[in-house]
N, C-alpha and C positions, 0 to 999 in steps of 0.2 A: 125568554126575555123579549117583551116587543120591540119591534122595530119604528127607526125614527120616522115621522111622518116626511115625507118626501118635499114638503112645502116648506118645512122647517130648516133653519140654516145652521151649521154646526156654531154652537156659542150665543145661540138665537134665546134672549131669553123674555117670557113671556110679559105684558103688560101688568103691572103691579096694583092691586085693587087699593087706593088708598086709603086708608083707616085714621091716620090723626095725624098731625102736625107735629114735632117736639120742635117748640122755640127754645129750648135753650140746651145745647149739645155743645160740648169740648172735644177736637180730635185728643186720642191718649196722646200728650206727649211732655216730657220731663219742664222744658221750660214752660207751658203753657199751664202747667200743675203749679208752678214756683213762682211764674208770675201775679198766679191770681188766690191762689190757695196756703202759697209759703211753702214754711218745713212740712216735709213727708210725716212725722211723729205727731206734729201738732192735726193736720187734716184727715189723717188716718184715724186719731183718735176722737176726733169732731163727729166723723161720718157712720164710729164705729166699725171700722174694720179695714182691711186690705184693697185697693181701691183696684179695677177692674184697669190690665193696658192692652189694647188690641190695634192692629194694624190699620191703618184707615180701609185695608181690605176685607178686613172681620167685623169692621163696624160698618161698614155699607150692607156686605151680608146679614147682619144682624137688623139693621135696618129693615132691607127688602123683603125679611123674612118674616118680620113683623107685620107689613104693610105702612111702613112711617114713611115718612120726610121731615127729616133735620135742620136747623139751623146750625149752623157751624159758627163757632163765636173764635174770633183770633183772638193775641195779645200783644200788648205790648205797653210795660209797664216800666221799662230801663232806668229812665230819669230816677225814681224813688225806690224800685228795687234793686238796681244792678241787672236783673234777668235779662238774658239775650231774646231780642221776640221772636216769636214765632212769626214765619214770616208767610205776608199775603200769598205771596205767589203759591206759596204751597197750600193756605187755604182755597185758594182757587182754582189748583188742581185736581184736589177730590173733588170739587163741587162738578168741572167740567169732565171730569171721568163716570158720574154718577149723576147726571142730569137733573136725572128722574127721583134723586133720591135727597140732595141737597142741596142749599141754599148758604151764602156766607155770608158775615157780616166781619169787616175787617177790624184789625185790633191795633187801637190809636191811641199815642200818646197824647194826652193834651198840652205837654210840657216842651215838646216840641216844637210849638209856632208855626212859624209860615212853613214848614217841614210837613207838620202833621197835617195842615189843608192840602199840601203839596199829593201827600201820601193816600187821605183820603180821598182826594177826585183822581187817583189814579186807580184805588181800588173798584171804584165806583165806573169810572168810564174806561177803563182799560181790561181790569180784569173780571169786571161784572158781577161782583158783590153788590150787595143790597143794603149792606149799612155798615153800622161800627160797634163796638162794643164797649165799653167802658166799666171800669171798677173805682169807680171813689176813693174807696177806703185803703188799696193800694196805691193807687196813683196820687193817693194825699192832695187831693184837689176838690172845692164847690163846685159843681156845675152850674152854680148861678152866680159865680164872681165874672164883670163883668172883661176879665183881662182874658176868656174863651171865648167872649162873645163871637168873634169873626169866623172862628172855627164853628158853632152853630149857625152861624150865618151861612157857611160851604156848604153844610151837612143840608137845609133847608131847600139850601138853591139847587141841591143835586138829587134832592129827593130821598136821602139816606134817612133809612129808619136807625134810630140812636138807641139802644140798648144799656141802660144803666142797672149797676149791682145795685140793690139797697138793703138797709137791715144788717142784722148780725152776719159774722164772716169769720171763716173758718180760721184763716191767715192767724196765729200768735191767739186762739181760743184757750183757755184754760192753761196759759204760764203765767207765770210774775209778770204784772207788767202788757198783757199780751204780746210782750217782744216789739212793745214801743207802738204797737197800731191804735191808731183812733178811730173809736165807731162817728166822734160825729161827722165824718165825711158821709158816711153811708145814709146820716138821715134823710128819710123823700123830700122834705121840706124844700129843700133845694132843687126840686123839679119844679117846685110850684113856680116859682119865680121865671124859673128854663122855662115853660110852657106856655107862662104870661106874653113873654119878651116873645116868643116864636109862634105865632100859633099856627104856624104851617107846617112847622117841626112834627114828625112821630117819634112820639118818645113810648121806649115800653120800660115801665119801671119790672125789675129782676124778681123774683123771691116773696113772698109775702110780706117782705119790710119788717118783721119782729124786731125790737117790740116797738116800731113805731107803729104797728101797719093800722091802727086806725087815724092817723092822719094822712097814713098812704091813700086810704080808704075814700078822706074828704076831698083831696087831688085829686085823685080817678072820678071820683062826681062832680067835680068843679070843672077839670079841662077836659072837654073833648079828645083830646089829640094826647091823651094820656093814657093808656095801655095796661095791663099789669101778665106778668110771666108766673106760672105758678110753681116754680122751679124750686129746687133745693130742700124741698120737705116731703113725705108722702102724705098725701090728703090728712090722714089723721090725725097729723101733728101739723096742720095748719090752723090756728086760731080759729074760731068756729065762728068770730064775728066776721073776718074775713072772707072764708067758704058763703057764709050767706050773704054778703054783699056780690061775689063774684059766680053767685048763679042766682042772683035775684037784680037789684038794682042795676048792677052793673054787668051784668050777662053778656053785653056785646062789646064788652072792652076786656075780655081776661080769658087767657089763655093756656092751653096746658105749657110744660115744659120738664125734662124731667132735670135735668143738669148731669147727664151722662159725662163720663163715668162715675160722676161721685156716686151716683143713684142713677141706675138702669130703667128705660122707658117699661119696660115689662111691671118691675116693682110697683113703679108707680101707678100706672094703669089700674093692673089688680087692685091697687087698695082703693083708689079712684071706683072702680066698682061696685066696692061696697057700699058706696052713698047714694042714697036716695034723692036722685037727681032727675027730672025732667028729660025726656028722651031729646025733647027740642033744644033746651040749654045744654046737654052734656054735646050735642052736634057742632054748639056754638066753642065751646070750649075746646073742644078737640079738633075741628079743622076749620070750622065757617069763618071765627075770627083773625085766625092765621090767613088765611086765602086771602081775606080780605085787604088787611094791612100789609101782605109779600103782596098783593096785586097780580096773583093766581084767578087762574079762569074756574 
């Protein structure tokens, strides 16, 4: 067995070559599944299968082992679910335990008020997150009604990149009813307006927006300051109009993401792969765009 190099420190562990960025990561945990995903039965059978729980200690290893860095997305969605949130401080602790390997964005009610700016410039100046998360379609809110305005006014003034779900959502998919959920919250449309009103705002729309995502498409060419996450699908079952706006036109606004656990950054990757992609754009896609918008060196 060789012996340890004598320069090395026990628990020393080596600098991590990095390979991509995932913008869109969930730590496993019960409320953060329920807040944003619903019943167990309904998003298991969305996703097709048994959905992946590991410790924040297994998904950092899983990480490192990869060569990623994650975004970590909190929640908090009480007012329209009931779910208890998950709360900052804990997203903040993996990120400060794992430096090197994560990044957070906190999870804010909008239903909340002077609470929610309260909560937001505390995650942002205190615990050192980098933005917020948002689901529409749970949280049963427009983002371009103008009774949040003042909360994207915080979010602006503090520099928070704002993370919205859009498109189809797993929450109440395929029951009677979907279990009372309305997609039209998720429509992008309602960035257009968000991006108008702010344009100093970073907004990253979530998911390929199915089936709006050709008007997600016309937003991302219209605003600057409009984003897109390629979350929630593997490459193949991304719209193919889609895929070729987000390595062509719009190449330096769109980025991977895979939505761990629902779909693991490996899956993704791989089928990401098989596409006949540009060496320079698939760079842009995988970390130059993230770097840029996290305000990474």
């Amino acid at each position: 067995m060789p012996r340890p190099l004598p320069f090395v420190k026990a628990g020393y562990t080596p600098p991590m070559q990095l390979k991509a960025i995932d913008f869109h990561v969930h730590p496993c945990d019960a409320r953060l599944a329920a807040a944003w995903a619903g019943e167990q039965a309904d998003y298991e059978r969305f996703f097709r299968g048994k959905i992946l729980d590991e410790t924040p200690e297994a998904m950092a290893a899983r990480y490192r082992g990869l060569g990623l860095m994650g975004v970590l997305l909190g929640g908090d969605g009480e007012t329209t679910t009931g779910v208890e949130p998950y709360p900052n401080d804990e997203l903040a602790r993996i990120c400060r335990a794992n430096p090197d390997l994560f990044l957070g964005f906190a999870g804010i009610d909008p239903w909340k008020g002077e609470a929610a700016i309260r909560e937001l410039e505390r995650s942002i100046k205190e615990l050192g997150l980098r933005g917020a998360k948002f689901h529409p379609g749970r949280q049963r809110f427009a983002p371009s009604d103008p009774q949040f305005s003042p909360l994207w006014e915080a979010a602006s003034d503090l520099g928070a990149i704002v993370l919205f779900h859009t498109g189809m959502m797993a929450a109440g998919a395929g029951t009677p009813g979907g279990r009372g959920e309305r997609l039209e919250y998720t429509r992008p449309i309602h960035l257009d307006a968000l991006a108008a009103a702010f344009p100093k705002l970073t907004i990253v729309a979530a998911h390929p927006s199915w089936p709006w995502h050709e008007e997600m498409l016309a937003i991302a060419r219209h605003k600057a300051n409009v984003s897109l996450d390629l979350s929630g699908y593997l490459p193949r079952y991304i719209p193919e109009s889609f895929m070729k706006m987000a390595t062509g036109l719009l190449q330096d606004q769109a980025m991977f993401g895979s939505d761990y656990p629902f779909i693991t950054p490996e899956r993704w990757l791989a089928d990401f792969d098989q596409l006949d992609v540009k060496d320079s754009v698939r760079e842009k896609l995988l970390i130059g765009n993230a770097k840029r918008i996290l305000g990474l060196p």
